[in-house]
C-alpha positions as CSV (number, residue, x, y, z in Angstrom):
1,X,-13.1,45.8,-64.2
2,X,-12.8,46.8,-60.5
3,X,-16.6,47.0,-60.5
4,X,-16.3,42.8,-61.4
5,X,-13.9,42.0,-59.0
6,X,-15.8,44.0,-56.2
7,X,-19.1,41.8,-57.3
8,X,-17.1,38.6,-56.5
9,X,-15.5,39.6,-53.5
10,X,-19.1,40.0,-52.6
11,X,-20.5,37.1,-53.7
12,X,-17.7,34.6,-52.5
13,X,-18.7,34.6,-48.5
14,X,-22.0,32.8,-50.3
15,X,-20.1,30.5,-52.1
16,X,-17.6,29.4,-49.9
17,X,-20.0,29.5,-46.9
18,X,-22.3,27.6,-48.9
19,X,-20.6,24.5,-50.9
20,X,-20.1,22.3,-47.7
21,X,-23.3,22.3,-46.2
22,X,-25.1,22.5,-49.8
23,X,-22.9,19.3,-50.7
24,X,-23.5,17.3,-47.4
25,X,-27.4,17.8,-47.7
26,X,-27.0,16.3,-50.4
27,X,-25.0,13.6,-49.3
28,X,-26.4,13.0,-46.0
29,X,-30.3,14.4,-45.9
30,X,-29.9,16.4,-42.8
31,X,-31.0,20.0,-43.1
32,X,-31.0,21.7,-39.4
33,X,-27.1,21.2,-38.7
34,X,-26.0,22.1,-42.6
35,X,-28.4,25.0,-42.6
36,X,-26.4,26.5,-38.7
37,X,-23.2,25.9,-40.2
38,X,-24.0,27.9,-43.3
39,X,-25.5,30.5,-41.2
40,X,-22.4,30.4,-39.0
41,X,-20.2,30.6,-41.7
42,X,-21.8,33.5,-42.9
43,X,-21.5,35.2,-40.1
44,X,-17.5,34.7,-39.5
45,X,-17.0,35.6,-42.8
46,X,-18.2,39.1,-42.3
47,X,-16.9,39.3,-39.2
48,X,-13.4,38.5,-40.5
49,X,-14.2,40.7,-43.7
50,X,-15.3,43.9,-42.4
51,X,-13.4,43.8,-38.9
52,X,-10.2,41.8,-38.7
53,X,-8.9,42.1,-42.8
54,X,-9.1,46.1,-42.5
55,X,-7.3,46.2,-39.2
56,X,-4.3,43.7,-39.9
57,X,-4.3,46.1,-43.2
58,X,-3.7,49.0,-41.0
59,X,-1.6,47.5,-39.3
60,X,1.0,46.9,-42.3
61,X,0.1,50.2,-43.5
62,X,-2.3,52.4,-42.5
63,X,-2.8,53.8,-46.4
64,X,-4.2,50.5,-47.1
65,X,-7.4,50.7,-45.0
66,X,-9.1,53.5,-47.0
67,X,-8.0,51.4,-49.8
68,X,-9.6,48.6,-47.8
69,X,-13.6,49.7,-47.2
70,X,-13.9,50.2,-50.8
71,X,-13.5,46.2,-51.0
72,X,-14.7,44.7,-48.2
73,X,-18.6,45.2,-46.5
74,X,-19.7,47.5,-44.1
75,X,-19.0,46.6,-39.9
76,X,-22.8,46.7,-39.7
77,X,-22.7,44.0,-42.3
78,X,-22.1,41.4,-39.5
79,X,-25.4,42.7,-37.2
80,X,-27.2,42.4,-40.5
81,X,-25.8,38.8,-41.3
82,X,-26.0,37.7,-37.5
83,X,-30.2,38.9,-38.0
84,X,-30.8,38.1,-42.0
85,X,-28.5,36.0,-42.9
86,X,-30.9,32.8,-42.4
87,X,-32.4,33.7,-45.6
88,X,-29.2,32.9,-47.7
89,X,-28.8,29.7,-45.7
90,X,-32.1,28.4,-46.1
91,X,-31.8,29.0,-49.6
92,X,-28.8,27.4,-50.1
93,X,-30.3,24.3,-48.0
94,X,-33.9,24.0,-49.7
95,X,-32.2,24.1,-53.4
96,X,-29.8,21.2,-51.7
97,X,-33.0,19.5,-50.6
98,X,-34.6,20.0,-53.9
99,X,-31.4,18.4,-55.8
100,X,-31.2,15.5,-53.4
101,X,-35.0,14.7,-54.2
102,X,-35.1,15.3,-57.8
103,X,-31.9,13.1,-57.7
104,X,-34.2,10.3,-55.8
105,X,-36.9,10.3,-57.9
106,X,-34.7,10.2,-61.0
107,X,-33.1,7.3,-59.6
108,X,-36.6,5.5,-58.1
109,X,-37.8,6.2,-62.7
110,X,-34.6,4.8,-63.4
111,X,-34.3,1.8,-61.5
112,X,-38.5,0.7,-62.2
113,X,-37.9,0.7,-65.7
């Protein structure tokens, strides 16, 4: 069970990084600006994850930080987001791209027939 809850904490930076600019490419067509906010938010949310959680938990008690790093990602997590964490983003925006064209084309067979 802690194995589970360890794969979602790491997952959910995706997710929640991920659900506003994948909705408003869909919404809106624009990929550049979604695709640096998701990027961005990627970023913070390792920054905030592996820096600032661990130290406000030492700060309450200092037992909690070893307690801590088997949860949250490595530091050097946020280097390796800030260099690779395009590639998440862009995935995130070419599937919104690919929904919001598969939605146009359905609609463009819809509305000829």
């Amino acid at each position: 069970m802690k194995e589970a809850a360890q794969i979602a904490v790491a997952l959910a930076p995706l997710f929640f990084a991920a659900v506003f600019p994948f909705i408003q490419t869909i919404r809106t067509g624009r990929y550049v600006r979604y695709f640096f906010i998701c990027w961005g938010s990627l970023v913070a949310w390792m920054c905030v994850f592996s820096m600032i959680l661990p130290l406000a938990a030492y700060q309450i008690d200092k037992s909690y930080e070893a307690e801590m790093y088997e949860w949250v990602p490595n530091p050097r997590g946020v280097s390796a987001m800030l260099f690779s964490g395009w590639f998440p983003a862009a995935g995130v925006i070419l599937i919104a791209t690919f929904v919001r064209y598969s939605f146009q084309w359905f609609k463009k067979k819809n509305d000829a027939h």
